[in-house]
Residue frames relative to the residue before (quaternion, step in Angstrom):
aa qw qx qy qz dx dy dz
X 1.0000 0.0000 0.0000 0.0000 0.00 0.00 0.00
X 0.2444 0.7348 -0.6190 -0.1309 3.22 -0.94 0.49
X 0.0601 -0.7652 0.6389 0.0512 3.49 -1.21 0.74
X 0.8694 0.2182 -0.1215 0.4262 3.57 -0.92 0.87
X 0.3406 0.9140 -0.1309 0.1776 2.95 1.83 0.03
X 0.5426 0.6248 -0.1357 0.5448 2.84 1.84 -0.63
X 0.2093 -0.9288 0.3017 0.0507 3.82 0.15 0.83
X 0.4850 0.6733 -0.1538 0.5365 2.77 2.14 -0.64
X 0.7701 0.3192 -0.2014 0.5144 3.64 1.43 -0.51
X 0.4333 -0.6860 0.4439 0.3804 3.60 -0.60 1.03
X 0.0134 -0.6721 0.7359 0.0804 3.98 -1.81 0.09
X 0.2179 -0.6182 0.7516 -0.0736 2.53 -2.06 1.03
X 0.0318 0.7419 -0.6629 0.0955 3.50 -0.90 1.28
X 0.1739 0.7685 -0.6156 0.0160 3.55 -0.76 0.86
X 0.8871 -0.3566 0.0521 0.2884 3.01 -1.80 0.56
X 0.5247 0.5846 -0.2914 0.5460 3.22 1.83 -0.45
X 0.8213 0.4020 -0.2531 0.3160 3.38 0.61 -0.41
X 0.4431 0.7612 -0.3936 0.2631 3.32 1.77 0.08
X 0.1906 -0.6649 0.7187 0.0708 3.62 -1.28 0.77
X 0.0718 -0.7203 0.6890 -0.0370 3.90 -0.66 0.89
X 0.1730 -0.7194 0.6714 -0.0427 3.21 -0.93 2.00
X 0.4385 -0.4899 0.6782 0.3283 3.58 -1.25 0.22
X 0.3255 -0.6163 0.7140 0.0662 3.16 -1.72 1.30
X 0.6534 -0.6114 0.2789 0.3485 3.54 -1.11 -0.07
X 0.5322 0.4065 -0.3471 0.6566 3.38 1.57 0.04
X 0.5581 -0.6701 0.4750 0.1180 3.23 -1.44 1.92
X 0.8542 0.1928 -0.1968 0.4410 3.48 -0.79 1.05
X 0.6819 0.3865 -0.3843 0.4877 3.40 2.03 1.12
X 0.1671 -0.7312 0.6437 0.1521 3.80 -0.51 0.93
X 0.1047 -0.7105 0.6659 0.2019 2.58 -1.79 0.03
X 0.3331 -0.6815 0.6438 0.1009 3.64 -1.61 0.40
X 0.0002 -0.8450 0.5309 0.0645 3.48 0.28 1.56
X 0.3288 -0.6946 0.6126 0.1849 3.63 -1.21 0.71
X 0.9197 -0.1099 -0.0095 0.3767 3.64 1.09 -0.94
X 0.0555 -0.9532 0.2971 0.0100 3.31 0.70 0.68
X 0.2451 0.7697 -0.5881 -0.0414 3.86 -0.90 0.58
X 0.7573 0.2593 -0.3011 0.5183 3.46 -0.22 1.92
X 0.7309 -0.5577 0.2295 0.3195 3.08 -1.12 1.06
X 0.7574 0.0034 0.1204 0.6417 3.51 -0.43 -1.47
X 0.7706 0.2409 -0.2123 0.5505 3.80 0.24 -1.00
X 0.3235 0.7752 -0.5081 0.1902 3.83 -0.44 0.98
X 0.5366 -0.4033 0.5642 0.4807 3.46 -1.47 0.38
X 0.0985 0.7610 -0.6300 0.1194 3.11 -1.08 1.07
X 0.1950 0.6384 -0.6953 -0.2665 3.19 -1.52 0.07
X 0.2054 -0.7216 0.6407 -0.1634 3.19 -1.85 0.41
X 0.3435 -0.5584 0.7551 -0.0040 3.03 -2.05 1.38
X 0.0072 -0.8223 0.5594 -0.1038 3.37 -0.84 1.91
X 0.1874 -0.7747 0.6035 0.0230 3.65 0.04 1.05
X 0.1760 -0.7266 0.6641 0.0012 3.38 -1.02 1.53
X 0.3640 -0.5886 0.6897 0.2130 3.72 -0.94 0.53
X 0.7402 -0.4428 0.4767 0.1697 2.97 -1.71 0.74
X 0.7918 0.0438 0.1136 0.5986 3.85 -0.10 0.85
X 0.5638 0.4109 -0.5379 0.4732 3.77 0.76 0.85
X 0.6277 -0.4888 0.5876 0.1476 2.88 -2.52 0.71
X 0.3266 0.6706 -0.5931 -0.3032 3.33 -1.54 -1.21
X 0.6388 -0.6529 0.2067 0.3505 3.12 -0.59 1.36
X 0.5514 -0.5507 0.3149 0.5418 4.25 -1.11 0.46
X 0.1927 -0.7064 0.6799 0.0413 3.21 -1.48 0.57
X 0.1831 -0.7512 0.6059 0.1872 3.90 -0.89 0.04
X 0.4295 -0.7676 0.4474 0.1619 3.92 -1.17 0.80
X 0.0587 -0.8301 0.5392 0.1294 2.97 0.72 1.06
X 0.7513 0.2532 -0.2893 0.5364 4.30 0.56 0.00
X 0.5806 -0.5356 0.4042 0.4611 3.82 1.30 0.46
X 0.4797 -0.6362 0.6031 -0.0377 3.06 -1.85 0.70
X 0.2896 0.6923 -0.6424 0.1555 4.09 -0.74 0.85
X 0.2289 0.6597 -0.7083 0.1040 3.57 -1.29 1.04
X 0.4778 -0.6538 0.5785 0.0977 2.80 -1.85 0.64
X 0.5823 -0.7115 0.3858 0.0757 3.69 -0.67 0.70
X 0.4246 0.8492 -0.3010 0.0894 3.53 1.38 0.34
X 0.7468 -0.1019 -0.1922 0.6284 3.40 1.38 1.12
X 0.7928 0.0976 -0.4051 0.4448 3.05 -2.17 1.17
X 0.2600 -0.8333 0.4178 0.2520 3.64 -0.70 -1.03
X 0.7724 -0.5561 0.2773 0.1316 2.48 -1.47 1.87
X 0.2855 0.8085 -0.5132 -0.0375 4.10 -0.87 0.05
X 0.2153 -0.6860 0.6782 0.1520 3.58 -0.84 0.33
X 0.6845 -0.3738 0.4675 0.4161 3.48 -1.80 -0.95
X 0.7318 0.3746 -0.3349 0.4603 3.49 0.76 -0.02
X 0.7397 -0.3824 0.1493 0.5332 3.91 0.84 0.38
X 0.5464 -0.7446 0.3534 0.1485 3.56 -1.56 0.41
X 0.3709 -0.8094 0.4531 0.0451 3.33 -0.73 1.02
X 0.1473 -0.7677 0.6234 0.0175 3.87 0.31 1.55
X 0.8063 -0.3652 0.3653 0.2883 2.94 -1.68 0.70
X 0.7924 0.0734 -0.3133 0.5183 3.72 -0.88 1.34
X 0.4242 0.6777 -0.5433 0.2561 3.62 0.74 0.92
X 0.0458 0.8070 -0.5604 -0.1805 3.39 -0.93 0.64
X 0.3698 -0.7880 0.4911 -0.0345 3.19 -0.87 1.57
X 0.0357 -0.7745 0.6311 -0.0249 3.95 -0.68 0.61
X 0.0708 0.6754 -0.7340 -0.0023 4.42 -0.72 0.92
X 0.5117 -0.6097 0.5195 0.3108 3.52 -1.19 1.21
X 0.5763 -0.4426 0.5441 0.4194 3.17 -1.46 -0.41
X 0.6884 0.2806 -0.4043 0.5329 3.12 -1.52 1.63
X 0.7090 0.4898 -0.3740 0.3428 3.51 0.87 -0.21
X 0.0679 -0.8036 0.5858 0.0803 4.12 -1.06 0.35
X 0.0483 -0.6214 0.7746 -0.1073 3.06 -2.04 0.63
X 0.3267 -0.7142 0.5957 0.1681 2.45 -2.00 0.85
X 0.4208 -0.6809 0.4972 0.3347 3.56 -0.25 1.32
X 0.3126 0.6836 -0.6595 0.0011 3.65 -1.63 0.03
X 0.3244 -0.7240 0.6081 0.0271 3.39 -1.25 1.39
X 0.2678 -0.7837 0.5192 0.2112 3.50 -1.34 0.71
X 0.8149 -0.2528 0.0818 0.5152 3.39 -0.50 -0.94
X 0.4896 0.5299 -0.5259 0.4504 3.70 0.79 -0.41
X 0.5433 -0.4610 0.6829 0.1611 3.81 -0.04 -1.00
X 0.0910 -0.7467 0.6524 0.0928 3.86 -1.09 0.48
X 0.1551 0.7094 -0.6172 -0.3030 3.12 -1.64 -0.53
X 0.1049 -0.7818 0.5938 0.1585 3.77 0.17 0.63
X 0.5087 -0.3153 0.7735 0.2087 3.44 -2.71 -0.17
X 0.4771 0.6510 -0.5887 -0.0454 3.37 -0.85 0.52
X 0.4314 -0.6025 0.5981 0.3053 3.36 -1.55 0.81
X 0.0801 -0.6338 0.7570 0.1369 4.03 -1.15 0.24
X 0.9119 0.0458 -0.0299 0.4068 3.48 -1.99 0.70
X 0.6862 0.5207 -0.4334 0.2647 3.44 0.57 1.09
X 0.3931 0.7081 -0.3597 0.4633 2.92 1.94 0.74
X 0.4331 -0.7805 0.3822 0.2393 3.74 -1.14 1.09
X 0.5396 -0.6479 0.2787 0.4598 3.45 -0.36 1.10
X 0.7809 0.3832 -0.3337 0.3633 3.65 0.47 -0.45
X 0.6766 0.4360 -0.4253 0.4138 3.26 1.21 0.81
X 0.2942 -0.8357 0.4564 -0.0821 2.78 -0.52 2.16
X 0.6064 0.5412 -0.4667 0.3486 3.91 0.67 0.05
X 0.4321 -0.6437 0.6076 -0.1726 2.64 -1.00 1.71
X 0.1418 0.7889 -0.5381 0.2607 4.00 0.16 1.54
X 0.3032 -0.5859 0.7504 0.0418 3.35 -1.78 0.72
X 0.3855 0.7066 -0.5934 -0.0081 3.74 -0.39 0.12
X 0.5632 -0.5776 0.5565 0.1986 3.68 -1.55 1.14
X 0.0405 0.8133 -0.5227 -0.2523 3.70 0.39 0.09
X 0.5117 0.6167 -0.4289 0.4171 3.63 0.94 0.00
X 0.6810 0.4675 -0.2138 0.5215 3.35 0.87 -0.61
X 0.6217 0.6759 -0.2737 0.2858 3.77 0.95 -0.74
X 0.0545 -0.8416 0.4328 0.3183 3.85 -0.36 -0.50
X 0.5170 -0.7079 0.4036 0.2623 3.03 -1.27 0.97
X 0.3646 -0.7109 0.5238 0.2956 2.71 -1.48 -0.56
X 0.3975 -0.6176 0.4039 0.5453 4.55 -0.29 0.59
X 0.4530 -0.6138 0.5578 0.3268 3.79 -1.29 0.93
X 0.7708 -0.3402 0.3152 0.4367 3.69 -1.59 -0.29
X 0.6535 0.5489 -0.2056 0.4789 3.90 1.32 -0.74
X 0.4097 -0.6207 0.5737 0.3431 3.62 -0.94 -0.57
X 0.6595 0.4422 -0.1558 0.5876 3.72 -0.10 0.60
X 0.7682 0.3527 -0.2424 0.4762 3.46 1.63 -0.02
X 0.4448 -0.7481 0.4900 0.0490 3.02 -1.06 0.80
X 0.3613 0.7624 -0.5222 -0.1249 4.26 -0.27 -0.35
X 0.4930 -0.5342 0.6676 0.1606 3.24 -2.03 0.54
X 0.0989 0.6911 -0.6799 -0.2243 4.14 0.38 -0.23
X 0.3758 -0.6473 0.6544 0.1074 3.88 -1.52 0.89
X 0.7630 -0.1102 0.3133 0.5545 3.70 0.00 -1.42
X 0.0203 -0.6787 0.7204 -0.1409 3.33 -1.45 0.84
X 0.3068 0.5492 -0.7042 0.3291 3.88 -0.39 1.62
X 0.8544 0.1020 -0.2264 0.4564 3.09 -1.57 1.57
X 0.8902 -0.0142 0.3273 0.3165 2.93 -1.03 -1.86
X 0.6911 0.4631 -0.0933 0.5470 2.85 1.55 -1.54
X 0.1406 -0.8179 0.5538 -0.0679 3.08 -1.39 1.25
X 0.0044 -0.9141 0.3920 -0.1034 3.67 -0.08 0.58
X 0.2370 0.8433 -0.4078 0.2575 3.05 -0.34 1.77
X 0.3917 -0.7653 0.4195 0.2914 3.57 -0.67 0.64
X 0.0479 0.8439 -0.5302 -0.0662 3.91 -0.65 0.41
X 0.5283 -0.5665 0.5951 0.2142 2.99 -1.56 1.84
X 0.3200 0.7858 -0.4922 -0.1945 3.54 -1.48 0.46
X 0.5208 -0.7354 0.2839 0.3275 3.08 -0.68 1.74
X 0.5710 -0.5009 0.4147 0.5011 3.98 -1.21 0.86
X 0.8520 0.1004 -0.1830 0.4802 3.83 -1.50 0.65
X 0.1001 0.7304 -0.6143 0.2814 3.61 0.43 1.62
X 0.0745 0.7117 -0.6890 -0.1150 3.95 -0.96 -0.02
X 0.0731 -0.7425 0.6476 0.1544 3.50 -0.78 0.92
X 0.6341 -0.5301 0.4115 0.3841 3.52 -1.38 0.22
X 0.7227 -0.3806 0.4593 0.3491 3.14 -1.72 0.35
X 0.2735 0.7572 -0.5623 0.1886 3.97 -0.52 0.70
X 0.3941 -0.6403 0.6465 0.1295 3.69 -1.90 1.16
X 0.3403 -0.7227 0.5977 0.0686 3.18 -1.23 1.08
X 0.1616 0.7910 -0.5901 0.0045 3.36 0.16 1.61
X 0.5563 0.4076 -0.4628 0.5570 3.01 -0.92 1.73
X 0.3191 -0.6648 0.5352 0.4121 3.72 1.08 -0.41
X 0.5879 -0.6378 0.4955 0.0457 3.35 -1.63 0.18
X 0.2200 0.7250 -0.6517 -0.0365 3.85 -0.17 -0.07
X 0.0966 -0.6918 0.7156 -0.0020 3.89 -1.81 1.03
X 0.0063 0.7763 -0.6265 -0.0698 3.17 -1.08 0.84
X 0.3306 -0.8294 0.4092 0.1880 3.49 -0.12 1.35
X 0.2317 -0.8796 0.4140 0.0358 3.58 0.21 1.26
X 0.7131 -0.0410 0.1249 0.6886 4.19 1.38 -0.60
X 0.6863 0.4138 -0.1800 0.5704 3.52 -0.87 0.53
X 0.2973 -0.5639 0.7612 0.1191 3.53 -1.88 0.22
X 0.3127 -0.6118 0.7186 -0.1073 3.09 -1.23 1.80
X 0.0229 0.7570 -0.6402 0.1287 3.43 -1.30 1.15
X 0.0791 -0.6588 0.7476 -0.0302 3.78 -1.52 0.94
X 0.6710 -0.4004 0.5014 0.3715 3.37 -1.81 -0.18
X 0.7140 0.5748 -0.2129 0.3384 3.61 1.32 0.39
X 0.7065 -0.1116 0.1110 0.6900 2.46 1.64 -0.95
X 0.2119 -0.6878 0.6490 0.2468 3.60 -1.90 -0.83
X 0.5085 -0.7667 0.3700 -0.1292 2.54 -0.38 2.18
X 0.0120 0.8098 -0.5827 0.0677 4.54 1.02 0.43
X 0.5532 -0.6364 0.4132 0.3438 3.15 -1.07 1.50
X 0.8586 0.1567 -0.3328 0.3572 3.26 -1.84 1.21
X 0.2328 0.6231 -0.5661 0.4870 2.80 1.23 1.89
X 0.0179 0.6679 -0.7398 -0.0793 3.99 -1.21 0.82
X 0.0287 0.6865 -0.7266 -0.0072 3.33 -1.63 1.29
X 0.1563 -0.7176 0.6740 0.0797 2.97 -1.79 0.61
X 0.1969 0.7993 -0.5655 0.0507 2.69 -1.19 0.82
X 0.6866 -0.7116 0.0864 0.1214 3.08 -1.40 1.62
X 0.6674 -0.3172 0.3178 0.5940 3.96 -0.87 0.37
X 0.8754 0.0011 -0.1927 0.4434 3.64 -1.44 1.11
X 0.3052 0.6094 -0.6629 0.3098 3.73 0.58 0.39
X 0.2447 -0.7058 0.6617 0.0643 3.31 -2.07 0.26
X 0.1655 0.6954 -0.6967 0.0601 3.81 -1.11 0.13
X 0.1418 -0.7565 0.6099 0.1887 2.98 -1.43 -0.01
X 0.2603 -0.8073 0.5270 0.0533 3.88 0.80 1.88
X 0.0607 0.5798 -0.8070 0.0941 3.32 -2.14 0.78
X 0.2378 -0.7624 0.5680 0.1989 3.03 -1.60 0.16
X 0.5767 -0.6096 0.5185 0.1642 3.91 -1.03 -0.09
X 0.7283 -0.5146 0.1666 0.4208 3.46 -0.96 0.44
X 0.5396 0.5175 -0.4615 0.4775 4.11 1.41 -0.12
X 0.3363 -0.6608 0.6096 0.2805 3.92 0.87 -0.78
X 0.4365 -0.7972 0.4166 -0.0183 3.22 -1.38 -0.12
X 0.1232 0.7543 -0.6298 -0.1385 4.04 0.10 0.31
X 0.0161 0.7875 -0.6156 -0.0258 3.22 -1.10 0.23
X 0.3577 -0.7581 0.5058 0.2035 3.42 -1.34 0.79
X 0.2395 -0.7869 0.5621 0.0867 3.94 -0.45 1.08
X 0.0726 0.6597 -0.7480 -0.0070 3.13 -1.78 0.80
X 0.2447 0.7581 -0.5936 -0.1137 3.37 -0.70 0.80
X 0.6262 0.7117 -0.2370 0.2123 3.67 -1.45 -0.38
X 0.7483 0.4685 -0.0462 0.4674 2.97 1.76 -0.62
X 0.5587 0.5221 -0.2500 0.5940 3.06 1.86 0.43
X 0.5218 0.7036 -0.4595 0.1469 3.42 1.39 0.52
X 0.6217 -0.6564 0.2435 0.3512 3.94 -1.09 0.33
């Protein structure tokens, strides 16, 4: 399978556009955003856990990162409430399992670099930030190997950020709030990407905005 596959071209998927397939373990769907390969693939992805479901152990053979954006998440090594963001190197496995609340997580599959081995749990509710480069901004920094940078931003309602190129390309998952550029408007549980040297120059409006950030890791 490949879907979105092409990196060179920006996407936008929002809540209107979601299709939820059944995975192979009963009482998980998924909502792929990008995809290259069948069952084991570079993937990313919107995973909806029923209440009380399993999916059987699995191992990361390209690592493992998701994000926590309702009910909460758990395996065999400990649980993951809503705003966790979670990273397992490559080579590493678990057996997901969800109780009653239910989950939905972000997760990226096989796009971690073998030599990056840290292996984190973090509570972002619980964390402190830090003021971003703007007034009206907030950041969480998450992970930082190589290129790749990962981070959550707070953004206060009527933010302007500055004109800026994404070298490396860009990925946003709009997590609360409505996210806006000169392109578009972005309503929470939107995921864009967009490619090495793109540009925008993003603000938000009277809801504001959290949003989850990847940049750096899409370069050519």
């Amino acid at each position: 399978m490949r879907l979105n596959a092409d990196f060179s071209q920006k996407v936008v998927v929002r809540p209107a556009d979601y299709h939820w397939v059944d995975s192979p373990m009963p009482g998980v769907e998924r909502m792929m955003l990008d995809r290259i390969g069948d069952e084991v693939a570079r993937a990313t992805s919107l995973v909806r856990y029923a209440p009380n479901s399993v999916f059987s152990k699995h191992v990361h053979g390209g690592g493992e990162e998701f994000f926590v954006l309702d009910g909460e998440f758990g395996d065999e090594h400990q649980l993951y409430p809503a705003g966790t963001y979670a990273r397992n190197p490559a080579g590493s496995k678990h057996s997901p399992r969800v109780g009653e609340p239910g989950a939905v997580i972000l997760v990226k599959l096989h796009q971690i670099d073998a030599e990056d081995r840290r292996q984190c749990a973090i509570n972002t509710r619980e964390a402190n930030w830090s003021p971003g480069l703007v007034p009206g901004l907030k950041v969480l920094n998450l992970h930082q190997f190589a290129r790749e940078q990962v981070a959550l931003v707070q953004w206060a309602p009527g933010t302007q950020f500055n004109t800026h190129t994404h070298w490396g390309g860009e990925e946003v998952f709009v997590i609360d709030g409505v996210f806006h550029d000169e392109h578009g408007t972005y309503p929470a549980g939107t995921w864009i990407r967009s490619p090495h040297l793109s540009s925008h120059t993003p603000f938000t409006r009277d809801e504001g905005a959290l949003i989850y950030v990847k940049v750096g890791h899409l370069a050519e």
